[in-house]
Structure formats: C-alpha cells, structure tokens
C-alpha positions as CSV (number, residue, x, y, z in Angstrom):
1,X,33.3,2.8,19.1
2,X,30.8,5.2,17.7
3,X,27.1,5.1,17.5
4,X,25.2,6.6,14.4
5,X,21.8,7.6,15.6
6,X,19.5,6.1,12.5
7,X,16.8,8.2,13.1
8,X,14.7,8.4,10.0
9,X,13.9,12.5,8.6
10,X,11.0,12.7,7.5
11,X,10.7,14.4,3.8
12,X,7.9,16.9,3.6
13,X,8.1,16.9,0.0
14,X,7.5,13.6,-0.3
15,X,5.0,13.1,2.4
16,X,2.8,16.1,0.4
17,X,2.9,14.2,-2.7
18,X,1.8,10.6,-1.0
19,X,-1.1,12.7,0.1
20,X,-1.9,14.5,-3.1
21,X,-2.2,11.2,-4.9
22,X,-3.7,9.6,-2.3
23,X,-6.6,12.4,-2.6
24,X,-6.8,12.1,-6.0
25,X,-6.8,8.6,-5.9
26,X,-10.1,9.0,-3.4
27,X,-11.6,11.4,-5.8
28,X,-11.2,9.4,-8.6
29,X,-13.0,6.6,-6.4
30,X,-16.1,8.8,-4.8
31,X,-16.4,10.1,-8.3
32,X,-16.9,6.4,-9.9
33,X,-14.1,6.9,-12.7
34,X,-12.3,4.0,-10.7
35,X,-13.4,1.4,-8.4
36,X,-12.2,0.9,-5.3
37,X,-11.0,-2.9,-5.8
38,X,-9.5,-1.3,-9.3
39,X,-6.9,0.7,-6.8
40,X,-5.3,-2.2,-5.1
41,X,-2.0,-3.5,-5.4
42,X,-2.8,-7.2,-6.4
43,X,-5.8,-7.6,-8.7
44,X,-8.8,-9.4,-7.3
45,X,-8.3,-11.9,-9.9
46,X,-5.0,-12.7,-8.4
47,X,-5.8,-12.7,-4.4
48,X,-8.9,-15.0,-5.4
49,X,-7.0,-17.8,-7.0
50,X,-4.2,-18.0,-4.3
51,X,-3.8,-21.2,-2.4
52,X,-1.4,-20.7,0.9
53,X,0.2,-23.9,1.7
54,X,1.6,-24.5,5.0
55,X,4.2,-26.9,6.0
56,X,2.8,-28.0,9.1
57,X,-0.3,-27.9,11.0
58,X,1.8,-28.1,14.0
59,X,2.0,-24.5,15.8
C-alpha cells in the first residue's frame, strides 16, 4: 500500500496578498475610515443577541 505524504505547500502568492489586505485593513482602522468592531466577521449586532443553549449541564 502507498502512503501520500499530505504535506500542505505553502503559496507565497497567496500568503503576500492575506498580508497586503490585512495591512490595508489596519490602515484603514488606525486611520479611523473603519472601526475596528466594523472589520469583524459577524456583526456586533449579531454576537450580542446570541443565546447558546446547552443540552446538559452535566460535563
């Protein structure tokens, strides 16, 4: 039986691009064009109105 090795290769292309837009997402922050809560993923409207409901209290 053969084994693949699933290492993962790293794209440098597409690492430089996370980290433009990651810069220009911090400039647009320090800058005061955005906020900082304005660059998350879910709104704060959203993460403030969620209720988490667990089956048990039982861990």
């Amino acid at each position: 039986m053969e084994i693949k090795d699933t290492k993962s290769v790293k794209d440098e292309q597409l690492e430089a691009a996370k980290r433009e837009h990651q810069e220009r997402s911090r400039a647009l922050v320090r800058s005061g064009a955005r906020t900082q809560e304005s660059m998350f993923f879910i709104s704060s409207d959203i993460a403030k109105s969620i209720k988490i409901r667990h089956r048990t209290v039982e861990f």
